[in-house]
C-alpha positions, 0 to 999 in steps of 0.5 A, spaced: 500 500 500 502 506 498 503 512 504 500 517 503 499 523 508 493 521 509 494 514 512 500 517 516 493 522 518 488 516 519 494 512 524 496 518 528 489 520 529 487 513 531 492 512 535 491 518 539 484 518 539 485 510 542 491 514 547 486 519 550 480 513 551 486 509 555 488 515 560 480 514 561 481 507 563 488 507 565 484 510 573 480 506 573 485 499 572 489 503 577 495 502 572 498 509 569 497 512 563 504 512 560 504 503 561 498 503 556 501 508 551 507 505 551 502 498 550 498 501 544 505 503 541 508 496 541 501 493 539 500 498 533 509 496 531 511 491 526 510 484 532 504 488 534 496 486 530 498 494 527 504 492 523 507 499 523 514 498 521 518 503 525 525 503 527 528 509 527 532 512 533 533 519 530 526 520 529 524 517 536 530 521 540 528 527 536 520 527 538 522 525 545 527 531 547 522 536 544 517 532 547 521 532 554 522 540 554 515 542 553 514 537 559 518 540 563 516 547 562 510 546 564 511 542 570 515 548 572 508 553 570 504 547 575 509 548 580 508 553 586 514 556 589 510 556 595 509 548 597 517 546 595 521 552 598 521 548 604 523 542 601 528 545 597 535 543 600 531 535 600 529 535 593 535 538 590 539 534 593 534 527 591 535 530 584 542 530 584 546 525 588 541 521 589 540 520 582 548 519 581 548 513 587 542 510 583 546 510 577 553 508 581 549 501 585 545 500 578 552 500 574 555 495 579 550 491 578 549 490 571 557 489 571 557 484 576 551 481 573 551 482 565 558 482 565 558 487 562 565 493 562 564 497 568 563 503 563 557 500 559 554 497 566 555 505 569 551 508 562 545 503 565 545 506 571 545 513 569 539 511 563 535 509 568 536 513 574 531 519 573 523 518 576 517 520 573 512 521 580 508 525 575 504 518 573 504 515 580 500 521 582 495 520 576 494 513 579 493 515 586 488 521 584 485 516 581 484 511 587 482 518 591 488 518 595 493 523 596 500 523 600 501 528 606 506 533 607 511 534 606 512 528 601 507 531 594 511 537 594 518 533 595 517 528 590 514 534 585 521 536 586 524 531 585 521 528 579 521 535 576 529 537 577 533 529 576 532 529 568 538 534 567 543 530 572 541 523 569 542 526 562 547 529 564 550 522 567 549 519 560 552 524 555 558 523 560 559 516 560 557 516 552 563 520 550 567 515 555 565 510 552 566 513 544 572 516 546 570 523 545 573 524 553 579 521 556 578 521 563 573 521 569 576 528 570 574 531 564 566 531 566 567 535 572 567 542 568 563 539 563 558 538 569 559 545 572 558 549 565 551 545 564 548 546 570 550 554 571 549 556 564 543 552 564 540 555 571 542 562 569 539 561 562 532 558 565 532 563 570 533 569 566 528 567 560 524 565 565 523 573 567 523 574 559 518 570 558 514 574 563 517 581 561 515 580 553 508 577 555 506 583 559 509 587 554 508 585 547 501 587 547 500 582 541 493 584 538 491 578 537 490 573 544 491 567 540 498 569 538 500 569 545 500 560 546 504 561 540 509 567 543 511 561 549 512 556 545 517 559 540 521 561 546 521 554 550 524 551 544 528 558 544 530 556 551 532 549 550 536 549 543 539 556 546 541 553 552 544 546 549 547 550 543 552 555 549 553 549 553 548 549 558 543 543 560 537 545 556 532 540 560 534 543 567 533 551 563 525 550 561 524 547 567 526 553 571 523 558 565 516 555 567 518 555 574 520 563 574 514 564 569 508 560 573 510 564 580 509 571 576 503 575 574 502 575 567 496 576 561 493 571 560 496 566 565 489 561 566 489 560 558 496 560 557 497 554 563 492 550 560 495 551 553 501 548 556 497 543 559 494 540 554 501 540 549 505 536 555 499 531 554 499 531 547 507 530 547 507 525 552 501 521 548 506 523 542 512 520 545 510 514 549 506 512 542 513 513 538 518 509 544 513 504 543 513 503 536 521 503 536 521 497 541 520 490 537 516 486 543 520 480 541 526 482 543 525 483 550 524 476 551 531 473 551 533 479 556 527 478 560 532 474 565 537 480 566 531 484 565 527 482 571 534 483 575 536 489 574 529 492 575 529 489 583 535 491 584 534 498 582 527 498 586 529 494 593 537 496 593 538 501 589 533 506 589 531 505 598 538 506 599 540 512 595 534 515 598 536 513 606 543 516 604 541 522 601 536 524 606 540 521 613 541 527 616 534 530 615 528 530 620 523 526 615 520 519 619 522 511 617 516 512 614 516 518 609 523 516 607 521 509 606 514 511 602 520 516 598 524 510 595 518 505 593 515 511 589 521 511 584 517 510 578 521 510 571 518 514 566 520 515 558 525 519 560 530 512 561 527 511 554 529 517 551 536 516 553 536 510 551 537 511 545 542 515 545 547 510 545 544 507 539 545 513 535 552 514 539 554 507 536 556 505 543 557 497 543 551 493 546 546 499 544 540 495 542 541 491 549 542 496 553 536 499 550 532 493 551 533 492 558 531 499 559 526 499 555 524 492 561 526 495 567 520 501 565 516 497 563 517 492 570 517 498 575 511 502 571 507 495 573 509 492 580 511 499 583 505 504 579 500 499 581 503 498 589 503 506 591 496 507 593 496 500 598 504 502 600 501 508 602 496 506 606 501 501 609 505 506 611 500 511 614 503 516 609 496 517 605 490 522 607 484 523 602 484 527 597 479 533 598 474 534 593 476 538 587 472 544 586 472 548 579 474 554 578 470 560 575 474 559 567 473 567 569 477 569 575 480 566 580 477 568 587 478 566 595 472 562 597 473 565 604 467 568 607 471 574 608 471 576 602 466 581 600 465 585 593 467 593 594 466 598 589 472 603 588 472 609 584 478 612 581 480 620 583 482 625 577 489 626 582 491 618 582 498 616 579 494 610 577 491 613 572 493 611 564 497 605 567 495 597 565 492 594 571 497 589 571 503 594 572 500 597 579 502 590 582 495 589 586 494 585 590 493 578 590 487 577 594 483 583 590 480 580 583 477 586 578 470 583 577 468 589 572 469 596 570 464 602 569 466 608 565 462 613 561 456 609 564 459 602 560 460 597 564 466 591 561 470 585 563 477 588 564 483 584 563 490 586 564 491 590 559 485 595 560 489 602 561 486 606 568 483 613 567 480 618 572 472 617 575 473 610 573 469 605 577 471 598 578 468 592 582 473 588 586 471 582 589 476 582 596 477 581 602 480 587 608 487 586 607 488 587 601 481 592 600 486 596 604 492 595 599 488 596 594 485 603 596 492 604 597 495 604 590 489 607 587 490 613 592 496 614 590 498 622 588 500 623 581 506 627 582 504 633 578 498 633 582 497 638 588 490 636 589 489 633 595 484 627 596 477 628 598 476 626 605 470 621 601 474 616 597 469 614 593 468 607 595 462 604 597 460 596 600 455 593 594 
């Protein structure tokens, strides 16, 4: 049959469309959603009833960085400064040695156990050492169970910041092998220039995203999804191509953007929400349809092995090590090391070898691509009952719908406030989004000349308007503050009537 783009848009399409059903499924079956993407891969691949034929590294690794950096951007936009300031110093130290003790334990293992040169041993280690937490707390709201304090903010963390020091681990250890560095020695620069040009260019396009964001004034609102996206891959490709990790550098833009204020934040989080979705649909479709399931057989024994190693020596005992020193529980550290779940990010790396032409690549990425798939099923469908057995969970709590319009506290104290703006203002032709209002004040309309409006932040002040806030004391006062502020070239005073009144 001929390949026309209308088959490759039939299959693609089918096999999308069968991913989302699955992730509806996959609650249900208390199993994660990424082992039935990977599943559907390998049924619709050339050992599967689909019978694509696809082997092609390059394309799959390519998919998976690009797929991999928008991933991470937005779990940086999700995750709120707030929750994991505690738990930073935990967190940063998982991601990075934990991350090189599981890789060191795991490479001693398959080198005593494969036989395996203790160079290619270490290069599965580091391949499998990164978690994905992100998938087991999809199956644990789905079981309406949750983990308490400090240990979903922890494992958020974790989870979202061990990609760059795994990815890192592997580069290191391929150039090794390949010949392209001498010495062990010749990594520790290399590490030190990826991890600081990487940090410092995420962090200052982070602040540029939201600088050009509110500042752009792009006239159309569907221009702005595209704007982000254009400088995630901007971040990524720039970073990797001055030296630095790209991976740790999208991850700290999204940070830096989702803990500042800028236009269009609920649209725009969405956005990205639903493209990790679809890239992680994507790229788990892709790894599957790279692996051939018949190979898998004959490694199964090794496979199986190492996989155990790794989730009952290895894991637990880099966790114990690393958080020793720390007040958190046997318990806590315990329910840490047994959610060590392995994602695609084993499997993208993976076939980095391939494509390096290091000895036993498709080995190396056939035990991987096992030890995923084993841990994703004893250790992704063990967490809720872990959990409970432990006493670390607590239920989650009903999840409320937000307005798609505003974000406002339900607290009771909360009132709506009526506040009009005096012609000596110095609030008067500013955007409401520069007068750095406070959080828990929400502009619900505006009047102006008898019309009333939905403002957003670009709507530009003038004198006599009046705008309903939905607001609570501390920040009525704030905000009443702000709008009372003289303009310098004003000598008026204020009026002892400030013009506010209680709706």
């Amino acid at each position: 049959m001929t390949l026309t783009i209308e088959y490759l848009l039939l299959a693609a399409s089918g096999l999308l469309l069968l991913s989302v059903i699955a992730s509806k499924a996959s609650g249900r079956l208390g199993v994660p959603a990424l082992l039935l993407f990977l599943l559907i891969g390998m049924l619709a691949g050339s050992d599967g009833p689909g019978g694509i034929h696809f082997d092609d590294p390059w394309l799959a690794q390519s998919l998976g960085v690009v797929a991999l950096a928008f991933i991470l951007f937005a779990g940086g936009l999700d995750t709120h400064w707030s929750s994991v300031r505690p738990v930073l110093g935990y967190g940063v130290a998982l991601s990075t040695l934990g991350v090189a003790i599981t890789a060191g334990l795991v490479g001693w293992f398959a080198t005593v156990a494969l036989e395996m040169s203790w160079t290619e041993g270490l290069l599965i280690g580091a391949i499998v050492s990164s978690t994905d937490a992100a998938a087991v707390f999809a199956v644990m709201r789905s079981r309406s169970v949750s983990l308490r304090e400090p240990l979903k903010p922890l494992l958020e963390l974790e989870s979202g910041s061990n990609d760059p020091m795994a990815v890192f681990l592997t580069l290191g250890l391929i150039s090794l092998i390949t010949g392209a560095s001498g010495s062990p020695l010749d990594l520790i620069p290399m590490f030190v220039r990826q991890m600081v040009l990487g940090a410092a260019i995420g962090y200052g396009t982070g602040k540029l995203m939201v600088l050009l964001v509110n500042r752009l004034r792009l006239e159309y609102e569907g221009l702005y999804p595209v704007l982000t996206l254009s400088l995630v891959l901007l971040t990524y490709s720039g970073s990797t191509w001055l030296g630095g990790n790209g991976f740790l550098a999208v991850y700290l833009a999204g940070l830096m953007m989702g803990n500042s204020e800028f236009l269009h934040k609920r649209s725009l989080m969405r956005f990205h929400d639903g493209l990790a979705w679809l890239m992680q649909i994507a790229m788990f479709l892709t790894l599957g349809l790279q692996v051939f399931p018949t190979q898998l057989v004959p490694i199964a024994g090794p496979g199986l092995l190492l996989a155990l190693f790794l989730m009952v020596c290895a894991r637990p005992v880099s966790v114990f090590a690393t958080l020793a020193f720390t007040g958190l529980s046997f318990k806590k550290k315990t329910m840490v090391a047994w959610v060590g779940l392995r994602g695609a990010v084993p499997i993208i790396l993976a076939t980095f070898p391939l494509l390096a032409g290091v000895p036993q690549a498709a080995l190396i990425f056939n035990l991987v691509f096992f030890i995923v798939l084993t841990s994703v099923l004893l250790q992704g469908t063990s967490i809720p009952l872990v959990a409970r057995w432990l006493g670390v969970d607590e239920p989650i709590s009903a999840r409320m719908e937000s307005s798609p319009v505003w974000d406002a506290p339900t607290t009771l104290k909360s009132g709506l406030l009526e506040i009009r703006i005096p012609e000596y203002s110095a609030a008067i032709g500013q955007r409401l989004l520069d007068l750095g209002l406070p959080k828990g004040a929400f502009i619900l309309l505006m009047a102006r000349n008898g019309q009333c409006f939905v403002p957003d932040g670009t709507t530009m002040l003038q004198a006599h308007d009046s705008l309903l806030a939905f607001t609570d004391q501390p920040s009525f006062l704030r905000l009443r503050s702000i709008l009372d502020r003289r303009h310098p070239i004003s000598p008026k005073e204020p009026p002892d009537d400030r013009g506010i009144e209680v709706v």
